[in-house]
N, C-alpha and C positions, 0 to 999 in steps of 0.2 A: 470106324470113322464115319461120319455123316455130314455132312457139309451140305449148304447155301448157298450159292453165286447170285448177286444181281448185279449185273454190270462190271464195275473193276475192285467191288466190295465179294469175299471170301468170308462165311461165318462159320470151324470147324466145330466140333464137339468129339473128341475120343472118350471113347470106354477105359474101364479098369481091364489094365493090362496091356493095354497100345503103347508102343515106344512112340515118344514126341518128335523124335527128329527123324525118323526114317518115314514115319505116317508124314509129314509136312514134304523129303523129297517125294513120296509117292504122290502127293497131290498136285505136286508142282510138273509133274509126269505126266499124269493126267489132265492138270488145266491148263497145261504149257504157259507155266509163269516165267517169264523171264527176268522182270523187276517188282518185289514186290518188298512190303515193311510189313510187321507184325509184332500182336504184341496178344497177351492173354495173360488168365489166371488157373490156375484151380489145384488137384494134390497131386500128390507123389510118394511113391515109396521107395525108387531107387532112383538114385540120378549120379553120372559121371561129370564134375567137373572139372574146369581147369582154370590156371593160370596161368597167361602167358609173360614171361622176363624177357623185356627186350634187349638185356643188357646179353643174356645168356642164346637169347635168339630162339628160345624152345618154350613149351607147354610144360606145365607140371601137373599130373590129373589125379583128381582122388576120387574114390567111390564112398557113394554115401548113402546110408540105406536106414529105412525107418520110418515113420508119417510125418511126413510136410507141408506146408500149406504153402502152395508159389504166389508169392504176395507182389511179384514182378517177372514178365516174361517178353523178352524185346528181341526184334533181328532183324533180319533180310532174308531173300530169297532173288537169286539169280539161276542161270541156266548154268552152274559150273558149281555154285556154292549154297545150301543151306547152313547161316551163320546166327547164331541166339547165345542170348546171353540170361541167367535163371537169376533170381532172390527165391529162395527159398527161408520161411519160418520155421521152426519148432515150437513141440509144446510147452518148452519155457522163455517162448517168446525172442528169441534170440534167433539170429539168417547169417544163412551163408549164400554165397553166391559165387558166379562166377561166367565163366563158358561154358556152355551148356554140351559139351557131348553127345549127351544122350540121357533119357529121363522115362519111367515110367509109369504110366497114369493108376493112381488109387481110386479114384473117386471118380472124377470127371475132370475134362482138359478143354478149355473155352479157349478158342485163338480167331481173331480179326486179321484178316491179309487183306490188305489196300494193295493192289497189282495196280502193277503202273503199265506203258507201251516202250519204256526205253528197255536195253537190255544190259544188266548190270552185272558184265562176268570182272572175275578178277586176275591181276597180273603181278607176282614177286616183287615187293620193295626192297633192294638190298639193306637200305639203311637200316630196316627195322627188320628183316626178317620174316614178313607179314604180305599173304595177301589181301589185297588192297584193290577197288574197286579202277579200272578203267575207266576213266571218265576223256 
């Protein structure tokens, strides 16, 4: 992983073979982020997703492996929680997506983190089953 900071702007870049979301806590370790939004592009060849039923109140996760182009990558980052969500394409032009688990990089992994100064941990919603930002 390589990264840029100026100010409360973050510009990563992973290598092939970096997992996306443990590289993102590590850096949030390291630049003691405690509110920040992100979002990026780039490929993948294995990625865990999920989706969650709120009726059911749980995740359902599948793995998915093969060359993908992530044509959308969005989240958070708090001091409690690394939360993303993935679009992934294939080669016949067709995405899946979902909650992003975990993902890792074929090609290169480009992500923008805008760190903020609040700190945005989360706290159990009963209704939905969901942590949910403290505000």
């Amino acid at each position: 992983m390589e990264y840029t900071r100026n100010d409360n702007r973050l510009i990563v870049r992973l290598e092939p073979g970096e997992k996306v979301v443990e590289s993102l806590k590590e850096l949030r370790e390291r630049e003691d982020i405690t509110d920040g939004f992100l979002r990026g592009i780039g490929a993948v060849d294995h990625a865990v997703l999920g989706h969650y039923d709120v009726d059911a109140q749980s995740y359902k996760e599948e793995t998915f492996s093969g060359q993908y182009e992530v044509t959308s990558f969005l989240g958070n980052i708090g001091p409690d929680k690394v939360h993303t969500h993935i679009q992934l394409g294939t080669d016949t032009f067709e995405c899946i997506g979902g909650h992003c688990a975990e993902a890792t990089v074929s090609g290169t992994f480009e992500i923008e983190i805008l760190a903020g100064e609040a700190e945005l941990t989360h706290t159990y919603d009963e209704q939905t089953g969901l942590d949910v930002f403290d505000l």
